[in-house]
C-alpha positions in Angstrom: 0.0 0.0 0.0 1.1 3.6 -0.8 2.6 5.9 1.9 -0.1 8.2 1.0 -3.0 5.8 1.3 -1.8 4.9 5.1 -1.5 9.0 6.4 -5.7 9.2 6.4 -5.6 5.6 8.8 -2.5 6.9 11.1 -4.7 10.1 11.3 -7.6 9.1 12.1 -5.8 6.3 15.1 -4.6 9.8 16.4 -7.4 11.2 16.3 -9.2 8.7 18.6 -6.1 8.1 20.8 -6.3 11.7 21.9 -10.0 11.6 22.4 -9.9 8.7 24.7 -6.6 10.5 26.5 -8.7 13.6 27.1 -11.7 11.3 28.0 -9.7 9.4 30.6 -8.3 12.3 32.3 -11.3 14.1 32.6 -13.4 11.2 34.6 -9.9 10.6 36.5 -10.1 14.6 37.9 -14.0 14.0 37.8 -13.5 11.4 39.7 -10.6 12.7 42.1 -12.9 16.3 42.8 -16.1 13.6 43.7 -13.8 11.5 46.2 -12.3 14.9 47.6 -13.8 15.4 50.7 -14.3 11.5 51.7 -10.8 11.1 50.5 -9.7 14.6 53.0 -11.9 13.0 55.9 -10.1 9.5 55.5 -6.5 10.9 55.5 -7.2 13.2 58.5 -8.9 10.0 60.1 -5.6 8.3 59.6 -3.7 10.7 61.1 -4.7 10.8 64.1 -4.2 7.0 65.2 -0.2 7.3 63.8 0.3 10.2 66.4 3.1 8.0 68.6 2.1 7.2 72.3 4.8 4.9 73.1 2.0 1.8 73.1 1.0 3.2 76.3 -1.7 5.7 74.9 -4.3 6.8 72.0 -4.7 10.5 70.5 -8.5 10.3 69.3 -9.8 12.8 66.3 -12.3 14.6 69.1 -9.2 14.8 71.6 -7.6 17.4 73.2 -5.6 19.6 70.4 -2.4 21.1 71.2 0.1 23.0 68.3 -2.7 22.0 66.0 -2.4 18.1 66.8 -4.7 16.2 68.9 -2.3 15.0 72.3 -1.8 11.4 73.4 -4.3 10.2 76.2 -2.8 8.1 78.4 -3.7 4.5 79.6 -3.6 4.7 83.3 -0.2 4.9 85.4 1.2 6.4 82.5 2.1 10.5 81.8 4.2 12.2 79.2 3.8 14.0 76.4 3.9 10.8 74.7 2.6 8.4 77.4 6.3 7.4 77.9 6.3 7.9 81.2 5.5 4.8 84.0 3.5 6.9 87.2 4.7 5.2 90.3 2.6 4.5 93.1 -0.6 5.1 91.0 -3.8 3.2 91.5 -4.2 -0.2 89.4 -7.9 0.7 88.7 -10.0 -2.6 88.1 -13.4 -1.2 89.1 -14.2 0.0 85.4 -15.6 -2.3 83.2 -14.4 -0.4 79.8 -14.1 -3.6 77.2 -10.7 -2.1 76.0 -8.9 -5.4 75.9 -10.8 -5.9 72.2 -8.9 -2.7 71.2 -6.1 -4.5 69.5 -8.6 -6.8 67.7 -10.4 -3.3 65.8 -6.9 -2.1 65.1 -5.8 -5.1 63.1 -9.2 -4.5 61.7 -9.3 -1.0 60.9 -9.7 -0.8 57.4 -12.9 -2.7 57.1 -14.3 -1.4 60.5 -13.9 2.3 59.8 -17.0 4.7 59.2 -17.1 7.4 57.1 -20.1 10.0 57.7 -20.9 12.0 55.2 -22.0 16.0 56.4 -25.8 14.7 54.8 -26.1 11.5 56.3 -29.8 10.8 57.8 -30.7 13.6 58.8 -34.3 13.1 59.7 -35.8 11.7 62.5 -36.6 8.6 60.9 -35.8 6.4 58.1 -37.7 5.8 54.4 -40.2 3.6 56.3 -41.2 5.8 59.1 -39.1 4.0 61.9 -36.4 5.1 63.7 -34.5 1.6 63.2 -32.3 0.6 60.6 -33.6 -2.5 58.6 -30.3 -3.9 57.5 -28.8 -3.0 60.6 -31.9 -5.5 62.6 -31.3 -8.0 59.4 -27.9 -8.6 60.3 -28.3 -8.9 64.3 -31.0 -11.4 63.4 -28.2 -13.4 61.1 -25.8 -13.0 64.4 -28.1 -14.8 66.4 -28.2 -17.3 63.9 -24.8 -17.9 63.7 -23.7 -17.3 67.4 -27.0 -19.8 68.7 -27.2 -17.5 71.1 -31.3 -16.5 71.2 -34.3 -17.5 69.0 -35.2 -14.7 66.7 -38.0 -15.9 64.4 -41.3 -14.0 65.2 -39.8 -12.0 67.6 -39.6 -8.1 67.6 -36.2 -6.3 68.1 -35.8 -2.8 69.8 -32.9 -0.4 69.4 -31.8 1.4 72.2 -28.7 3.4 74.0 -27.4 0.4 75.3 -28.6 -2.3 78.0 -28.9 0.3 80.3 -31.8 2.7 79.0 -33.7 -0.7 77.4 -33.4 -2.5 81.2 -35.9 0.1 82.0 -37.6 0.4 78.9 -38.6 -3.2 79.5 -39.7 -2.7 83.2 -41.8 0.1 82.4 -43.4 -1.6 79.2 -44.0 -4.9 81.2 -45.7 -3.1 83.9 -48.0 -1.1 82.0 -51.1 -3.2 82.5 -50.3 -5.2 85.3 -53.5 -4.6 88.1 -51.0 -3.8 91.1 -47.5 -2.5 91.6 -44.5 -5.0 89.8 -41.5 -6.0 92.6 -38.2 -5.7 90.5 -36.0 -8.1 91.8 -32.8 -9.8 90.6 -31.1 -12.8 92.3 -27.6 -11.4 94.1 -24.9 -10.4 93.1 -26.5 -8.6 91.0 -25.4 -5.4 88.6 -26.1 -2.2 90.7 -27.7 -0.6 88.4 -30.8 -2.7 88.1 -31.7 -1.4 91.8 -29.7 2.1 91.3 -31.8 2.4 88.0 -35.1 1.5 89.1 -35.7 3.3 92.6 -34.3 6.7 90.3 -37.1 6.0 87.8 -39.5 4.9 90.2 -43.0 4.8 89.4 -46.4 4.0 91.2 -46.6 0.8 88.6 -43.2 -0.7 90.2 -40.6 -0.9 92.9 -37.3 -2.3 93.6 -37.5 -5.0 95.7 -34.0 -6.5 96.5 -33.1 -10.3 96.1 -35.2 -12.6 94.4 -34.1 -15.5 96.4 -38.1 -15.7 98.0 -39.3 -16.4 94.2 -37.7 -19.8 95.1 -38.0 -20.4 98.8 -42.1 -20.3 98.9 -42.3 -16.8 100.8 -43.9 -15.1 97.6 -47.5 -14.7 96.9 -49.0 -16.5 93.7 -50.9 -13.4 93.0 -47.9 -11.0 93.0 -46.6 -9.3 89.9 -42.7 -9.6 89.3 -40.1 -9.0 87.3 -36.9 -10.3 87.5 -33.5 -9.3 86.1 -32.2 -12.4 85.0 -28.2 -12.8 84.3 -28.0 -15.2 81.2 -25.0 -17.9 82.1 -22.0 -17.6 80.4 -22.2 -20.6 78.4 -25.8 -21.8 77.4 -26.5 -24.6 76.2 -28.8 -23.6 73.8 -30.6 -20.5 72.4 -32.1 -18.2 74.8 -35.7 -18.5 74.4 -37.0 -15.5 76.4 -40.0 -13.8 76.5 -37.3 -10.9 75.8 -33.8 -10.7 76.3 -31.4 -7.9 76.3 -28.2 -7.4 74.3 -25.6 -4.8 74.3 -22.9 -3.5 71.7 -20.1 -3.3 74.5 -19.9 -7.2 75.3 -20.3 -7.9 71.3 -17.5 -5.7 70.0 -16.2 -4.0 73.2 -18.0 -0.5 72.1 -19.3 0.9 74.8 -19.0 4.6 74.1 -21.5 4.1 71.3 -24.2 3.5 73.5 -26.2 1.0 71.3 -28.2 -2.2 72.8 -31.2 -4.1 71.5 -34.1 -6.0 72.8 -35.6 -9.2 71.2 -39.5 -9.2 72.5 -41.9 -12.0 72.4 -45.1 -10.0 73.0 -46.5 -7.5 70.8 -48.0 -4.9 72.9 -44.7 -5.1 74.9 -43.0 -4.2 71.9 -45.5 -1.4 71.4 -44.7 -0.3 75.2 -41.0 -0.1 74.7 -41.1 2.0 71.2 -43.1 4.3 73.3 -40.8 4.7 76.0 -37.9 5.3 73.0 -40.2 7.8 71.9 -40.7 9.6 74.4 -37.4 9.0 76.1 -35.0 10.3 73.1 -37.1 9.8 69.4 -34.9 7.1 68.3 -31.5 5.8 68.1 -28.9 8.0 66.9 -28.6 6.9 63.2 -24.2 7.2 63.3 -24.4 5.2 66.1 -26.5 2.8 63.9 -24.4 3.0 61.2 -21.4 2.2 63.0 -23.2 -0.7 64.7 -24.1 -2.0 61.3 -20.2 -1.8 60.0 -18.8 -3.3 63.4 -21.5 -6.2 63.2 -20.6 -6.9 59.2 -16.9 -7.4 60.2 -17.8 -9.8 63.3 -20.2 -11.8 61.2 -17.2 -12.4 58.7 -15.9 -16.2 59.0 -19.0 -17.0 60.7 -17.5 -14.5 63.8 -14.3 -16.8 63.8 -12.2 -14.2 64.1 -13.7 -12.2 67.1 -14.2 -14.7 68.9 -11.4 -16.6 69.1 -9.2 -13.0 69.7 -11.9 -12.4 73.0 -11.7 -16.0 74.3 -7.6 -16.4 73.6 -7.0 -12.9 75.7 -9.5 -13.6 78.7 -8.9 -16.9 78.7 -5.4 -16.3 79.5 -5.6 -13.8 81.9 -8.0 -15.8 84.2 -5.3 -18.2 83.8 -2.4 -16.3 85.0 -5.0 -14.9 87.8 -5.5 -18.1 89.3 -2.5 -18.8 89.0 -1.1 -16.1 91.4 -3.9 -16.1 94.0 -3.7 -19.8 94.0 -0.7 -19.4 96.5 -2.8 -17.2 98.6 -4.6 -18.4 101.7 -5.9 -15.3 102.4 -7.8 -14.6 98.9 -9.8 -17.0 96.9 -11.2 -16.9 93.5 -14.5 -18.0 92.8 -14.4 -21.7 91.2 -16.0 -21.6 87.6 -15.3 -25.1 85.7 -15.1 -25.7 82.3 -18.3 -26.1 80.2 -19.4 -27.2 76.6 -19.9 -23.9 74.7 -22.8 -23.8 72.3 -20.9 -21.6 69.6 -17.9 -23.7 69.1 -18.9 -26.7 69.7 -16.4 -27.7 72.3 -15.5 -28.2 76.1 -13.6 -24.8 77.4 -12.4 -23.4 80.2 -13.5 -20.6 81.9 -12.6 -16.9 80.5 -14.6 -14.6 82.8 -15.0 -10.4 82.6 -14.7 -10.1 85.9 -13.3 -12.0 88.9 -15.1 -12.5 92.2 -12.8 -12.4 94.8 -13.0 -13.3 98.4 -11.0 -12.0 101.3 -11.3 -15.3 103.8 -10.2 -14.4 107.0 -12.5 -13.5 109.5 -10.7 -9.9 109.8 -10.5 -8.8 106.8 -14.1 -8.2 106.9 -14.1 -5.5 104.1 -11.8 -7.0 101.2 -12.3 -3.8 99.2 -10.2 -1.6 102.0 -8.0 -4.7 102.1 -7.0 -4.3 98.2 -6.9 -0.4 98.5 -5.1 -0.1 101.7 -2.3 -2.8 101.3 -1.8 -3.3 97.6 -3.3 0.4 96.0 -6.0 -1.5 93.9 -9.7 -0.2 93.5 -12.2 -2.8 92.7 -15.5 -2.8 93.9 -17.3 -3.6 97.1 -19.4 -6.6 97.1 -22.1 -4.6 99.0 -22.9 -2.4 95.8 -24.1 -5.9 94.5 -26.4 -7.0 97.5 -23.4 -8.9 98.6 -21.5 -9.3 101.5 -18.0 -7.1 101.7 -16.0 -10.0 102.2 -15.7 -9.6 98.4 -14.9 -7.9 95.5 -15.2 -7.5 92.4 -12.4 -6.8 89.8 -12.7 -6.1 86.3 -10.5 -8.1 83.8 -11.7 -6.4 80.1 -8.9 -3.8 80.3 -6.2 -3.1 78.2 -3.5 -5.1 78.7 -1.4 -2.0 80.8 -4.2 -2.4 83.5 -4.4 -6.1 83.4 -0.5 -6.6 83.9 -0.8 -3.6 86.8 -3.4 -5.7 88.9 -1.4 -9.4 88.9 1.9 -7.1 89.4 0.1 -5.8 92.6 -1.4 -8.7 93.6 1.8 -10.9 93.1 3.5 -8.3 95.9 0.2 -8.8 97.9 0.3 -12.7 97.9 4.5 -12.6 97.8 4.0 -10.5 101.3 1.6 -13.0 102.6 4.2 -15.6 102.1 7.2 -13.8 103.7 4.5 -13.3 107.1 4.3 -17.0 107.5 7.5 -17.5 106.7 8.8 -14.6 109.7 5.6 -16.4 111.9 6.4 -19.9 111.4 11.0 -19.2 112.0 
């Protein structure tokens, strides 16, 4: 073919090869403008969590700012600029029950776990359909029932609410609604303060705190009487709860409890009704970030059939009730409460014991407040057995953590037991 008949072909390739140049780089800076501001948000969001603490803190995006950076906040017993700094003689506090042990769990997890807001999202009240709960958000805690065999599901109703704490009530006041005569709120000891702490602040003419619910079982209580009892599910059922409604929170699933989100699976209808009333009245609904965060952190446990949460929660507490007993197992002065292994539901095996919190008893006769005891001789703060209806010969101390705090309490209470030792020792020479 001649030169001349090949120029109009070459021409005409050039033609198009510049047209789809100029059409690629405009949806590329069409595209780059659109992603600007999540793309701004996600790099600022970034940021923030590489500020160095020395391990021993966080700087959060709402923190404290300081030469236009947010500062490190420090895990306890530790100060600094940086956190770098080991405070001696501070308090090993295991009275809180912050979840943080699951902290390094979301950070190995952070790309699929983050939430980004944008300025426009959900701004109403309520969603397409008139509710003030996310569908897909309820569809997926149904499928994590399903999966964890945990509670029955099917024909049941599900409310949203700002954790267990504001749905605890939201169920007393719904159930007592129609009942003829005042309810008795009771809950078998040791019990969670803030059943009685919640209910005598709320109290209404349709129900009353009434303490231990031991005289349910011991005959003393009328057949007539209206009750309702706060009811601790075991730590290892052996099949799905089947409750006329059960309480769930977002802090003992994914360890978030500064998102305040819980939810309640309800058997009857017009308690359902009862309890979206309360949520009306009480706050008009769920914060819809807090529902959308819920709905990411849920996704991410559901993945590998929750595999992979689980087995991080159970491998961490498991060992530290492990190295717990294992230090106060040379003391004759404190005991642990006995907990043996059981056949777990979920994983379909025999396992030993990984507890939240440990329930410890001071045995001798004069160390009749073991709370003082802890404080006093070893600077711990737990948290006296009377705030659960108990008696103060024990305590309770927390074990969800971070790992700083765990590794504070068995350092104090190896010098505690290691000081018992050395007095028999000096006694018995």
């Amino acid at each position: 073919m001649a030169e001349s008949d090949r120029n109009p072909f070459r021409f005409v390739c050039f033609i198009v090869s510049v047209a789809l140049n100029i059409i690629f780089i405009a949806n590329l800076c069409i595209s780059r403008k659109a992603l600007s501001w999540s793309a701004r948000a996600a790099a600022e969001a970034e940021a923030v969590p590489s500020i160095s603490c020395s391990g021993h803190g966080r700087a959060f995006l709402d923190g404290m700012i300081e030469y236009g950076k947010p500062v490190c906040e420090c895990n306890a017993c530790y100060g600094g600029p940086d956190c770098s700094q080991l405070l001696p003689n501070c308090v090993a506090d295991a009275d809180s029950g912050d979840p943080l042990f699951l902290e390094p769990f979301w950070m190995k997890h952070s790309g699929r776990s983050t939430v980004v807001i944008p300025r426009w999202h959900r701004m109403s009240y309520d969603y397409s359909d008139n509710s003030y709960i996310s569908q897909e958000l309820e569809k997926n805690i149904r499928k994590l029932h399903a999966i964890t065999k945990n509670a029955v599901t099917d024909g049941r109703y599900i409310v949203f609410g700002a954790g267990a704490t504001q749905l605890l009530n939201a169920a007393v006041y719904a159930l007592s609604m129609n009942m003829s005569s005042p309810a008795k709120v009771v809950a078998e000891k040791p019990f969670y303060p803030v059943y009685k702490e919640q209910t005598e602040f709320f109290k209404a003419k349709q129900f009353e705190f009434h303490g231990d619910a031991s005289f349910l079982r011991n005959g003393t209580s009328k057949t007539t009487e209206n009750v309702i009892e706060f009811v601790a599910s075991p730590n290892n059922p052996d099949a799905p709860a089947d409750e006329d409604l059960m309480i769930f929170t977002m802090s003992k699933l994914t360890g978030h409890a500064g998102s305040r989100f819980g939810w309640a699976i309800v058997k009857d209808k017009n308690v359902y009704e009862n309890m979206l009333q309360y949520k009306s009245l009480a706050d008009s609904g769920t914060s819809k970030d807090t529902q959308l965060r819920a709905l990411k952190l849920i996704k991410v446990v559901l993945e590998n059939g929750g595999r992979g949460i689980y087995n991080f929660a159970y491998k961490t507490m498991r060992g530290r009730w492990t190295k717990l007993n294992h230090v106060l197992s040379l003391s004759k002065r404190f005991k642990l409460q006995e907990i043996p292994s059981s056949f777990c539901n979920y994983s379909r095996t025999v396992r030993g014991a990984s507890p939240a919190f440990a329930w410890l008893k001071c045995t001798k006769e004069e160390d009749s407040n073991c709370y003082k005891v802890l404080h006093q001789e070893a600077n711990i703060l737990g948290r006296e057995g009377s705030s659960f209806d108990a008696e103060n010969h024990y305590v309770r101390l927390s074990l969800v953590k971070r790992a700083d705090e765990f590794n504070l309490l068995l350092d104090r209470l190896e010098e505690l037991v290691s000081k018992e030792e050395q007095n028999q020792t000096t006694r018995s020479s």
